[in-house]
C-alpha positions in Angstrom: 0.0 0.0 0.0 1.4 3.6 -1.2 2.2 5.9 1.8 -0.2 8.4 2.2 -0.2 12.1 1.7 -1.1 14.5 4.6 -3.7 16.8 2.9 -3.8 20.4 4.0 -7.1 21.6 4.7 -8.0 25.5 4.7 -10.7 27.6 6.4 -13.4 27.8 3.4 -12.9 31.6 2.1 -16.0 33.7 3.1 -18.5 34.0 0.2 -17.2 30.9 -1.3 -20.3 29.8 -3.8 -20.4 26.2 -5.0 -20.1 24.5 -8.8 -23.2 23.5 -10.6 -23.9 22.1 -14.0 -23.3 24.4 -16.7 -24.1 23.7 -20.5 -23.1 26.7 -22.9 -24.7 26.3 -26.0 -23.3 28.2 -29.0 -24.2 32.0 -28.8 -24.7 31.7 -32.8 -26.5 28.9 -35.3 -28.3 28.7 -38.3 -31.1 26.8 -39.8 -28.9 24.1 -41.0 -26.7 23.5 -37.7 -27.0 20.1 -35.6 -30.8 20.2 -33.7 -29.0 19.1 -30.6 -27.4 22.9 -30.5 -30.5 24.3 -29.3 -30.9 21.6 -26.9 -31.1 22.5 -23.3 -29.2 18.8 -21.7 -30.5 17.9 -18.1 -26.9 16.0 -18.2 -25.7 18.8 -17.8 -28.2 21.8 -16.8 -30.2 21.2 -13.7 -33.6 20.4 -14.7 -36.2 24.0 -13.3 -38.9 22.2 -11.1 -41.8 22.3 -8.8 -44.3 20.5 -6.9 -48.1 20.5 -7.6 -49.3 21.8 -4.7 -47.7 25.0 -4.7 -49.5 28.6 -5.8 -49.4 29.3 -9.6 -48.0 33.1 -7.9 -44.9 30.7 -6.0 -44.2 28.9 -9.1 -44.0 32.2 -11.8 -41.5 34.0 -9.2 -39.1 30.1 -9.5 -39.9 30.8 -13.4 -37.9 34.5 -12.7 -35.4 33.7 -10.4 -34.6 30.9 -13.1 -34.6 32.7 -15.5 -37.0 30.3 -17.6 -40.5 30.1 -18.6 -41.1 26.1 -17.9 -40.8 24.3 -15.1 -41.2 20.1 -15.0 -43.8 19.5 -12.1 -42.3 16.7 -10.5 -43.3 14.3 -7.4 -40.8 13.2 -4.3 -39.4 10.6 -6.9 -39.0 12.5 -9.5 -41.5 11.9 -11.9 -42.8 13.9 -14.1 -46.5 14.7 -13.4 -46.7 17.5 -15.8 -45.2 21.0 -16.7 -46.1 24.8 -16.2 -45.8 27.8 -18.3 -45.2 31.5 -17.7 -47.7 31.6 -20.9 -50.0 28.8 -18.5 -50.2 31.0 -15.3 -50.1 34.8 -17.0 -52.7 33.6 -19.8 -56.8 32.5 -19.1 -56.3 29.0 -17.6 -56.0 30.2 -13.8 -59.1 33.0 -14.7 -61.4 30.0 -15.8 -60.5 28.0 -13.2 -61.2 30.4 -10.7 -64.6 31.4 -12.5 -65.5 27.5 -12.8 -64.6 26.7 -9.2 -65.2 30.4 -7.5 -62.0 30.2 -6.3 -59.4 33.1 -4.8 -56.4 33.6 -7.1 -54.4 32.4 -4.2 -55.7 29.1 -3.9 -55.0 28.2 -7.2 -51.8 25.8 -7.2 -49.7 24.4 -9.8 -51.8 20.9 -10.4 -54.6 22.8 -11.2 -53.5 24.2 -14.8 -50.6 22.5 -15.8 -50.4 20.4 -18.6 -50.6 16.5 -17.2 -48.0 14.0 -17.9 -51.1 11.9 -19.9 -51.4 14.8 -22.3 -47.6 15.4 -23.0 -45.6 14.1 -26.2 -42.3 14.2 -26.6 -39.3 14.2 -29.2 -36.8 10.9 -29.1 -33.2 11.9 -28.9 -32.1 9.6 -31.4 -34.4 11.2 -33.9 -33.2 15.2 -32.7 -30.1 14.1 -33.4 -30.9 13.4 -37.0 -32.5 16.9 -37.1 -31.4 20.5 -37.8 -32.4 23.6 -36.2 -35.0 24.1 -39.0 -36.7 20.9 -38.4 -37.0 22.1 -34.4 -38.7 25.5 -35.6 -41.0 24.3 -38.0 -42.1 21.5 -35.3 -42.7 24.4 -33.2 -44.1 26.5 -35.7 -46.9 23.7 -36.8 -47.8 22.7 -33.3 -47.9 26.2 -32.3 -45.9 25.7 -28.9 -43.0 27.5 -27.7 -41.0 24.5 -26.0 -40.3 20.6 -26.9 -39.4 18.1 -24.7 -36.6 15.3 -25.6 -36.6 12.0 -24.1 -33.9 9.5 -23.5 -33.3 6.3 -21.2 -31.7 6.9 -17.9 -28.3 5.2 -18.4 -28.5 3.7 -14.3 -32.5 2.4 -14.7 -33.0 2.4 -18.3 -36.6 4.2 -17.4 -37.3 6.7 -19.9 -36.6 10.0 -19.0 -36.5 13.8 -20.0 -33.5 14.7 -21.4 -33.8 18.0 -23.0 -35.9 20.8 -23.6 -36.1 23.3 -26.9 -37.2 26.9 -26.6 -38.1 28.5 -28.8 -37.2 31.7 -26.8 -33.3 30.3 -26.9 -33.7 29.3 -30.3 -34.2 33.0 -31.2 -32.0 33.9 -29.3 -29.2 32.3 -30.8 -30.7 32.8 -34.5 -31.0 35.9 -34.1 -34.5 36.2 -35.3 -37.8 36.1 -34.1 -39.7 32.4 -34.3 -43.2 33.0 -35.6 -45.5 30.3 -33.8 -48.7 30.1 -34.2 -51.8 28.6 -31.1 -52.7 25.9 -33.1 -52.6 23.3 -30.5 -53.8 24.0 -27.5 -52.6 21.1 -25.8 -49.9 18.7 -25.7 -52.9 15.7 -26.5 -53.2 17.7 -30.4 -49.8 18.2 -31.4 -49.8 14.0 -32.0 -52.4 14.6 -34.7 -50.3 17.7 -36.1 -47.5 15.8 -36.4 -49.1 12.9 -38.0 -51.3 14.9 -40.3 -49.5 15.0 -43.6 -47.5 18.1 -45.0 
């Protein structure tokens, strides 16, 4: 056995912060670079979430401080129960829910407009990356949504997972040009028969 080392240890310096996973897509693309360029990776970007019980107002301030506009809506295990918009909680979802159910903004939590795991479809990763940037906008631009969600296995379990998401927000960002998209599908349940219906 090789003789050990003494290791020195130091007081930790005061306002020492901590590392965290940090993807940094390219600042620039174009229509014809690799799909997965666009691709925000959970490998290596700490998935945004929240819980369903929580108030729609709780959840829009972790959309801020995160600087995103979706959160997954996960359980204790982490599974995905569903996901939240900015567009979900600012638009008329929580408004006809509280009509329907004479309800107090405040009472409103996160389960009660999200989008349901049932109702979500999702891209493979194998078939993103066979895809260019054009293919992710004009996915977004027929199904009318401003995010995608990529799934993969877990390498550990094998369960399926979420692996990515696509913005259309970062998209434009690093276009550098607006993404036109349109409400066609008002949920996740319709974008299966957009995709299917022929072009």
């Amino acid at each position: 056995m090789p003789e050990s080392k003494v290791l020195p240890l130091r007081p930790l310096p005061a306002g020492a912060g901590y590392f965290v996973p940090f993807q940094e897509l390219p600042d620039c693309v174009r229509m014809d670079s690799p799909a997965t360029a666009v691709m925000t990776d959970l490998r290596q970007q700490v998935a945004v979430t929240i819980e369903p019980d929580v108030s729609i107002d709780w959840a829009l301030q972790r959309m801020k401080s995160a600087g995103v506009r979706l959160l997954l809506v996960v359980d204790t295990a982490r599974t995905v129960l569903g996901l939240i918009t900015s567009t979900d909680i600012q638009g008329e979802k929580p408004i006809k829910f509280r009509e329907e159910l004479s309800l107090r903004h405040e009472e409103i939590v996160v389960r009660d407009i999200m989008t349901p795991q049932a109702e979500l479809d999702v891209l493979e990763l194998a078939d993103l990356r066979r895809a260019t940037v054009a293919d992710v906008v004009e996915l977004l631009q027929r199904v009318g949504r401003r995010h995608a969600l990529v799934l993969d296995r877990d390498t550990r379990s094998g369960a399926p997972a979420i692996r990515g998401i696509l913005s259309a927000s970062q998209i434009e960002k690093q276009l550098g040009q607006p993404i036109e998209t349109i409400a066609v599908a008002r949920t996740f349940a319709e974008v299966e028969s957009v995709l299917n219906t022929p072009a």
